[in-house]
N, C-alpha and C positions, 0 to 999 in steps of 0.2 A: 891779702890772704895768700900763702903759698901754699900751691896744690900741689901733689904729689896721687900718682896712679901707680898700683902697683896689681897687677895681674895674678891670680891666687887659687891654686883648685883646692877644693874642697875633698878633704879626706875623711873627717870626724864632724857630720852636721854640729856634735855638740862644743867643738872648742875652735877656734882660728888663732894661728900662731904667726905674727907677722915679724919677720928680722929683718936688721940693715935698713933699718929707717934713719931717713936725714932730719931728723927732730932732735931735741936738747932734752935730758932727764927735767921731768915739772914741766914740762910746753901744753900747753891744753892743744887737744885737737881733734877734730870733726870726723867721725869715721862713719862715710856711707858708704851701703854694699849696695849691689844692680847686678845680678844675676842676667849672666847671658842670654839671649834668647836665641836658641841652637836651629831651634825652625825659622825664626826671621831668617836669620843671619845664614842659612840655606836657601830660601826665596829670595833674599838681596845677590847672591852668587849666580842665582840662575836666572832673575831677572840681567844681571851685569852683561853675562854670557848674552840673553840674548839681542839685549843691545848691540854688542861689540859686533853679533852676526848680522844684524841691521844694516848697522853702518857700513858694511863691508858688500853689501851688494848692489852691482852696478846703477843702478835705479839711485839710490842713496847718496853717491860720488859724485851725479849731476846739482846736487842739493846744494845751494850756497848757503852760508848765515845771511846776507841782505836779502833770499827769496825765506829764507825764517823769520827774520825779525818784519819783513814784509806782511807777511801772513799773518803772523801774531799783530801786528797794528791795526790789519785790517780785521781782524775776529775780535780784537777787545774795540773797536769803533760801528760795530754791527756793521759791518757792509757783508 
């Protein structure tokens, strides 16, 4: 199957006009829509933001991956 994404705002709920499509006149093909979610996709930006501030304070920089994947081995084996 070739997918093809094409990003589209809405002007007229009642009609959608798509041009410049890479398809052949008679190709059958699948059209699903997925409406943004404008609030996630604000809480994934501010969640991001405050990781990156995480990661950036001195506390954090002492942090290896082996004293992570440490920890996690030791909390999924109950000790």
């Amino acid at each position: 199957m070739l997918a093809y994404k094409k990003y589209v705002t809405i002007k007229d709920p009642a009609r959608l006009e798509l041009t410049g499509l890479p398809f052949r006149p008679g190709q059958r093909v699948e059209v699903v829509m997925i409406a943004e979610d404008e609030e996630r996709s604000a809480r994934v930006e501010e969640l991001r933001a405050l990781f990156a501030k995480t990661q950036s304070l001195p506390q954090a920089q002492a942090v290896s991956e082996d004293m992570i994947a440490e920890e996690v081995e030791e909390y999924r084996s109950g000790r």
